[in-house]
RODRENKOL-39175 format. One line per field, with one value per residue (C-alpha): x, y, z; residue in one letter. Coordinates in steps of 0.05 Angstrom, whole numbers. Example, Ala and Ser with C-alpha at 12.3 -4.5 7.8 and 13.67 -1.06 7.14 Angstrom:
BEGIN
px	c(246,273)
py	c(-90,-21)
pz	c(156,143)
residuo	c(A,S)
//
This chain:
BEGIN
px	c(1470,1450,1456,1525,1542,1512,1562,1615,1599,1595,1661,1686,1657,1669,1742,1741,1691,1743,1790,1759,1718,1790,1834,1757,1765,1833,1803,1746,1784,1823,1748,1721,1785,1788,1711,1719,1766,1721,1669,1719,1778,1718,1709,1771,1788,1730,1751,1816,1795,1748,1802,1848,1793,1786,1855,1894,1850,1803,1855,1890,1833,1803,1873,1870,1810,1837,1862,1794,1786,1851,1869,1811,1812,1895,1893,1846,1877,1924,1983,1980,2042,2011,1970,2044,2060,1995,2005,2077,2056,2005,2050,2087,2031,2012,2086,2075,2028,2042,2086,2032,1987,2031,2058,1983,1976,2028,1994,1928,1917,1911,1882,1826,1817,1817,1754,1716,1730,1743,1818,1819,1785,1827,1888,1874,1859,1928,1966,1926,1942,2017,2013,1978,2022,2075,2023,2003,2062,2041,1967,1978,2015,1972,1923,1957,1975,1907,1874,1926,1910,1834,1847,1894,1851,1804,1864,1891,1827,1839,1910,1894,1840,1892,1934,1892,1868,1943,1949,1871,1872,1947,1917,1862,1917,1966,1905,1891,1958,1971,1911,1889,1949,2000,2042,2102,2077,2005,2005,1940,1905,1960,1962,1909,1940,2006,1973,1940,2000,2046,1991,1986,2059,2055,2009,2053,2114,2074,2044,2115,2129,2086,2089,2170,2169,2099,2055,2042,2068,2097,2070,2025,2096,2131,2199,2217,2235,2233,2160,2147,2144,2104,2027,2028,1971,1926,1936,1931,1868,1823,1850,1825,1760,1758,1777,1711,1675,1694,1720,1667,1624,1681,1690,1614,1620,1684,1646,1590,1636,1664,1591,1589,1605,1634,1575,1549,1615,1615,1544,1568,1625,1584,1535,1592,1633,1569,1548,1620,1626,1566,1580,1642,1592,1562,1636,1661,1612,1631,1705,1672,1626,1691,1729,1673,1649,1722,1743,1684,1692,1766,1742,1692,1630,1587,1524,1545,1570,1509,1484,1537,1520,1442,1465,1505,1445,1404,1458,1464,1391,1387,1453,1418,1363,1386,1435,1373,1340,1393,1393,1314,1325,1386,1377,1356,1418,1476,1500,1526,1583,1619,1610,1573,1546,1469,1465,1491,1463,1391,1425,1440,1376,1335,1377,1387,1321,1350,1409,1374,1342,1419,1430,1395,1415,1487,1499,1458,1505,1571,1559,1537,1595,1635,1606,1618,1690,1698,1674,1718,1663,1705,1681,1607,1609,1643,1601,1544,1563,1583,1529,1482,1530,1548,1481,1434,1453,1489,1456,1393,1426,1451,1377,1350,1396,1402,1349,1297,1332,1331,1410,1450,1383,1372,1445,1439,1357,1401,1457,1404,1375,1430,1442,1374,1386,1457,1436,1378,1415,1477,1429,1390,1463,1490,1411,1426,1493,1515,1555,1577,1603,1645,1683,1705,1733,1762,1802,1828,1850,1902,1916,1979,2001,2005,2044,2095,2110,2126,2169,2210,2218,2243,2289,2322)
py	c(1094,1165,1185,1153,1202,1263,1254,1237,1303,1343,1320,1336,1405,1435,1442,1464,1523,1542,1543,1585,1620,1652,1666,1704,1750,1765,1809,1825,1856,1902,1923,1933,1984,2019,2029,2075,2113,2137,2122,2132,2086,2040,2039,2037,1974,1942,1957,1934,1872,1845,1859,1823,1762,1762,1762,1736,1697,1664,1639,1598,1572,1555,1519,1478,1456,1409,1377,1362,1314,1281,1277,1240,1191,1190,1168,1116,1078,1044,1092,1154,1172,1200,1250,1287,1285,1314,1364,1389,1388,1436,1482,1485,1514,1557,1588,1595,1639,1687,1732,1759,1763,1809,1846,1874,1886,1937,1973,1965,2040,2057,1992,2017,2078,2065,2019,2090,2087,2155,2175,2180,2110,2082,2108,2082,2002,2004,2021,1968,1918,1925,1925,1861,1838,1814,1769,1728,1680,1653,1655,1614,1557,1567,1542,1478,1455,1473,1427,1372,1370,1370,1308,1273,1239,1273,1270,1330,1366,1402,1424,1478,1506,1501,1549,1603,1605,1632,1680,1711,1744,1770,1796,1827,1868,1880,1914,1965,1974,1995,2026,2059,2053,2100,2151,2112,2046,2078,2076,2089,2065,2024,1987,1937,1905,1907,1865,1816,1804,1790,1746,1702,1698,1679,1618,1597,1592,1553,1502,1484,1481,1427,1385,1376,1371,1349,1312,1244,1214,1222,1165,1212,1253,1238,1253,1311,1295,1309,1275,1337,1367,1323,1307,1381,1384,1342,1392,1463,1430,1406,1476,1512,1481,1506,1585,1574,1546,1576,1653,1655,1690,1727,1760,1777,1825,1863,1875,1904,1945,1985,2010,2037,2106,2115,2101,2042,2001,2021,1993,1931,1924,1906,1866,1829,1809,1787,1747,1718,1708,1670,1628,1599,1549,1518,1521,1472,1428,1430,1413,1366,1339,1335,1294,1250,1231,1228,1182,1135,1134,1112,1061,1039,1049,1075,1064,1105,1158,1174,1180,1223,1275,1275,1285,1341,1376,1376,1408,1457,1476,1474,1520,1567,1577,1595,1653,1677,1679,1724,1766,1780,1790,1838,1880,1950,1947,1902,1960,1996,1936,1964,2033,2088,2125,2131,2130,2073,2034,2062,2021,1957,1951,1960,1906,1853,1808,1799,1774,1735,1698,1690,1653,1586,1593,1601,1550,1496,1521,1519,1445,1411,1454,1417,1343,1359,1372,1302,1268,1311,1347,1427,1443,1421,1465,1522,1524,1527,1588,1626,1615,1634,1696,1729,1698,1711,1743,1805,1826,1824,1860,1911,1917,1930,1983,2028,2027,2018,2051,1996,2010,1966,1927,1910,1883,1837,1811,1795,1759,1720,1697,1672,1627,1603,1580,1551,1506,1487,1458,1432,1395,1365,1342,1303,1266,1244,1216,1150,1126,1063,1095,1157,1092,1068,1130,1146,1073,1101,1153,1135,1073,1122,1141,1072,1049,1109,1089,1021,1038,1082,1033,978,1037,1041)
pz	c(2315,2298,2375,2370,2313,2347,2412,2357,2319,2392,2413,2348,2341,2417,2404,2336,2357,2409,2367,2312,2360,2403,2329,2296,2368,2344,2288,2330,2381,2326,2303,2372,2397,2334,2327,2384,2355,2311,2248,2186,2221,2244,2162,2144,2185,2165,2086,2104,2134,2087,2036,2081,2083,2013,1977,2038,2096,2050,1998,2056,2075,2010,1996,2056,2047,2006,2062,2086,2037,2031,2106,2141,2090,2094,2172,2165,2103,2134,2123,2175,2146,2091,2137,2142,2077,2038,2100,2068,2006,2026,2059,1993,1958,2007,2016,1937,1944,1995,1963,1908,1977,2004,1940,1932,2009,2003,1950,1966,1963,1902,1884,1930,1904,1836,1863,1885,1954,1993,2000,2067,2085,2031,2063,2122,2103,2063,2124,2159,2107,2110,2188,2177,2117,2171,2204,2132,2128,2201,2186,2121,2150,2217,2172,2154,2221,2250,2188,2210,2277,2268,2220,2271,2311,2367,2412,2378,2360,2426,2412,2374,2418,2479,2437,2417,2486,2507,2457,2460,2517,2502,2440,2475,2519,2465,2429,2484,2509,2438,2409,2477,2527,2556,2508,2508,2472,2445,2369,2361,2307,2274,2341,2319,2261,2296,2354,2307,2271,2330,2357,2286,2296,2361,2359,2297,2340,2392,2349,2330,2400,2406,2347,2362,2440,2458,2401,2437,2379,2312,2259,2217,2208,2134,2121,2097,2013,1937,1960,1992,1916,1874,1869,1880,1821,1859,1922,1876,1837,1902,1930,1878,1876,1957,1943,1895,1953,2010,1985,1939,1998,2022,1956,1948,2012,1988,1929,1963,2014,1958,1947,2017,2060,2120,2168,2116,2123,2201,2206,2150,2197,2262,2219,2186,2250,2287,2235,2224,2299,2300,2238,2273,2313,2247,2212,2268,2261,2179,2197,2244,2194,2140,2186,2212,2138,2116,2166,2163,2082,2098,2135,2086,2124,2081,2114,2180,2134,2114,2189,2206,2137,2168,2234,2218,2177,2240,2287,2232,2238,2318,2316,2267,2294,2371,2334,2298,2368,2401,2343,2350,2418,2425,2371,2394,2433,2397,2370,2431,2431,2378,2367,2401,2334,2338,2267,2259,2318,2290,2218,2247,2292,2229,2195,2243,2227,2163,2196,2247,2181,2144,2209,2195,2126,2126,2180,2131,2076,2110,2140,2073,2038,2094,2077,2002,2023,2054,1981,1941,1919,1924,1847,1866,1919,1889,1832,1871,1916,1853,1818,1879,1892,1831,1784,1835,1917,1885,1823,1864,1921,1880,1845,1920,1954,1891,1839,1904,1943,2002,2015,2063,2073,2003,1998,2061,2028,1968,1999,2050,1989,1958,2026,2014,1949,1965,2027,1997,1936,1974,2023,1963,1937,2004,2011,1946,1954,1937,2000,1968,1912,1956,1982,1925,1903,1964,1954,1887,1912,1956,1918,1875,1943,1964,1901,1910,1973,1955,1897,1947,2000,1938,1917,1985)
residuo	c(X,X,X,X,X,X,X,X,X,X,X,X,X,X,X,X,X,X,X,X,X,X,X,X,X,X,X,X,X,X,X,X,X,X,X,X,X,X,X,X,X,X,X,X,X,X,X,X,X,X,X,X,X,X,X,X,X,X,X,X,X,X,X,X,X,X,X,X,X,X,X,X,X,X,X,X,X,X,X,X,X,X,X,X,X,X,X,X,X,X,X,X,X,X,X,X,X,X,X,X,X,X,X,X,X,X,X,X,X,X,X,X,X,X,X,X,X,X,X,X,X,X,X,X,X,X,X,X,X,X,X,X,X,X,X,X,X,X,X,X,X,X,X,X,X,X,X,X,X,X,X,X,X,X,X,X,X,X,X,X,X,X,X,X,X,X,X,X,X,X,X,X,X,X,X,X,X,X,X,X,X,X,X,X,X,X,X,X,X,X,X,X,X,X,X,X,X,X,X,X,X,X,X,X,X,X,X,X,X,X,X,X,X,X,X,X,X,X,X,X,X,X,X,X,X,X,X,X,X,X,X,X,X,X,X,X,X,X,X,X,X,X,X,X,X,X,X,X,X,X,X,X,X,X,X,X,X,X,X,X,X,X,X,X,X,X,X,X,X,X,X,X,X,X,X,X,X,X,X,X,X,X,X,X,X,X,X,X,X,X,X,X,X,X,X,X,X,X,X,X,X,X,X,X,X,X,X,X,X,X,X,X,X,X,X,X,X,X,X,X,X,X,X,X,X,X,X,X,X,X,X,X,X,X,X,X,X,X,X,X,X,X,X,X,X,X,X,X,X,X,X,X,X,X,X,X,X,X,X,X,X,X,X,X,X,X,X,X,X,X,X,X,X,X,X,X,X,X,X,X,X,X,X,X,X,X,X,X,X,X,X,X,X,X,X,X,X,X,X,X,X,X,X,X,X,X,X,X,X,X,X,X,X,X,X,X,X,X,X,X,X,X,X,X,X,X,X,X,X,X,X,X,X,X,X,X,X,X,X,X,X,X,X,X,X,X,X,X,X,X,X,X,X,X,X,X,X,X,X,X)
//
């Protein structure tokens, strides 16, 4: 049975890391062309994306992680149909929420200057964020349909993955065409966000594409109705409870970037997309893990449940510990792939072991985070990554780089520790579960849903 969940979890996570692997190299590729451009626009797109990630990128995700717990559970119950409609009323609240997103986007300047960074970096990130402002709408309900197809089934969990493939490498070209090509289309620096944008944009367009023309079939879809726009309380509340969880991390490295200089946020910035790249392969397995545990509690199989949550630890760990590997290995050199700065490649080399160590950590964090999602559990987990963040990871980092003068290094010690702390807590929560008990609830939790639907189809 528990080699039976580990091909499960596999053939649920291969897919999933395409997928978030190709749309993370969309950024990546805007950080790579501009960080030869030079240090301070290296900075300033690094400023400007993390603020991008933090009051944009991780509030859709955070509010779609709701959808982790609510969808699994959804197509197994019985009534798929209800996979479409928690799906809409997602896309409510995220439409909801875009236009405050993008409000502060365009005046992100002097928001970031009033924060102490340098006028010139700061400058820069605001005319990256309003470059990127026209790409939010399509990330935000990119995120929805990309959730719905990971819940629908493994026949779809490829879709997205097929997708993102297309527009990748079109990225890739539209980002040196523009940033480096000839006169006539070169915009420089501004070429990055435009690229990512467009690209966002693009594999929103497609994914509609698909889901009208080519979805194999259409019984998780719900008519469109006043449904649509109630239970919206249950959606905003478990969506909540994610931003805690999953932007609470986000949010802990903008505060530290607006502590940094030029050639600390260029070194932060190659630190932070390695780390982020490699952190996609233990956030598949989460949304693997979500789905798994989701659909098995919908089922009412508490027993293999459990299985699957172990099983999904252990990946974690394996995953975790072959990134920390590389990073040991590669890191007198890693540096040369993103900027050519000896300064800051003689930075990251120094800081990379402590990366190579966040490794195992994060990925342990991220996957329980994941199995928390599937029980409902958003608060639990939210609570615990602010409380290791912002009681414990930052005031400790903070403590390090200034007063002892450890710098970048004794912000990343702080953070790794806070990782510690959160996947050792997290795992301690999903050993303890109470399987039996996550069913029930999972019953009465639909059981409104079920009643609504019955009250409608009397009505008619």
């Amino acid at each position: 049975m528990y080699m039976e969940e580990l091909k499960v979890l596999l053939r649920y996570s291969l897919p999933v890391f395409g997928t978030q692997l190709f749309e993370y190299s969309l950024q990546v590729a805007s950080i790579v062309s501009i960080g030869h451009l030079s240090t301070t626009a290296l900075a300033a797109a690094t400023l400007a994306s993390m603020t991008a990630s933090v009051t944009g990128f991780s509030i859709a995700q955070g509010l779609t992680s709701a959808l982790d717990t609510l969808l699994p559970a959804a197509w197994t119950s019985g009534h798929p149909e209800f996979v479409g409609l928690w799906s809409q009323r997602m896309a409510v609240v995220i439409t909801a929420t875009l236009v405050p997103i993008i409000v502060l986007w365009f005046n992100a300047e002097s928001v970031l200057l009033f924060l102490g960074q340098e006028a010139e970096v700061a400058s820069l990130a605001a005319l990256y964020l309003k470059w990127m402002s026209v790409g939010m709408p399509a990330y935000g309900l990119n995120a929805v349909i990309r959730e719905c197809a990971h819940k629908h089934l493994s026949r779809l969990f490829d879709v997205p993955t097929r997708i993102i493939v297309i527009v990748a490498p079109i990225n890739a070209v539209m980002n040196y065409l523009l940033v480096w090509g000839p006169e006539p289309i070169r915009l420089g620096y501004v070429g990055a966000p435009c690229a990512t944008a467009i690209s966002y944009n693009l594999i929103f367009i497609l994914s509609v594409i698909y889901a009208i023309w080519f979805a194999p079939d259409h019984k998780a879809w719900h008519p469109i109705s006043s449904r649509s726009f109630q239970s919206l309380g249950i959606v905003v509340y478990l969506g909540l409870a994610g931003v805690g969880q999953v932007a609470s991390e986000w949010w802990s490295w903008e505060l530290v970037a607006r502590t940094l200089g030029p050639v600390a946020l260029a070194t932060q910035s190659i630190l932070l997309v390695s780390a982020s790249t490699t952190y996609q392969a233990p956030f598949a397995v989460s949304v693997a893990a979500s789905v798994r545990v989701g659909n098995l509690l919908g089922e009412r199989k508490a027993r293999r449940a459990q299985i699957a949550s172990r099983a999904c630890c252990v990946v974690a760990l394996v995953v975790g510990c072959i990134w920390s590997t590389m990073f040991l290995v590669f890191r007198g050199s890693w540096a040369t792939l993103f900027n050519d700065d000896p300064d800051v490649g003689k930075e990251v080399g120094k800081i990379l072991p402590i990366v190579a160590m966040f490794q195992i950590f994060d990925g342990m964090a991220g996957v329980t985070n994941g199995i928390l999602r599937a029980r409902g559990k958003q608060g639990t987990g939210a609570l615990i990554n602010l409380t290791a963040y912002y009681v414990l990871g930052i005031p400790l980092g903070l403590y390090l780089a200034f007063p002892l003068g450890q710098e970048l290094m004794g912000l990343w010690e702080g953070l790794t520790l806070s990782l510690i702390y959160a996947s050792v807590v997290s795992t301690w929560i999903v050993l303890r579960t109470d399987w039996p008990r996550e069913v029930r609830k999972v019953l009465l939790r639909f059981e409104k849903d079920r009643e609504d639907e019955d009250r409608e189809i009397r009505g008619l």
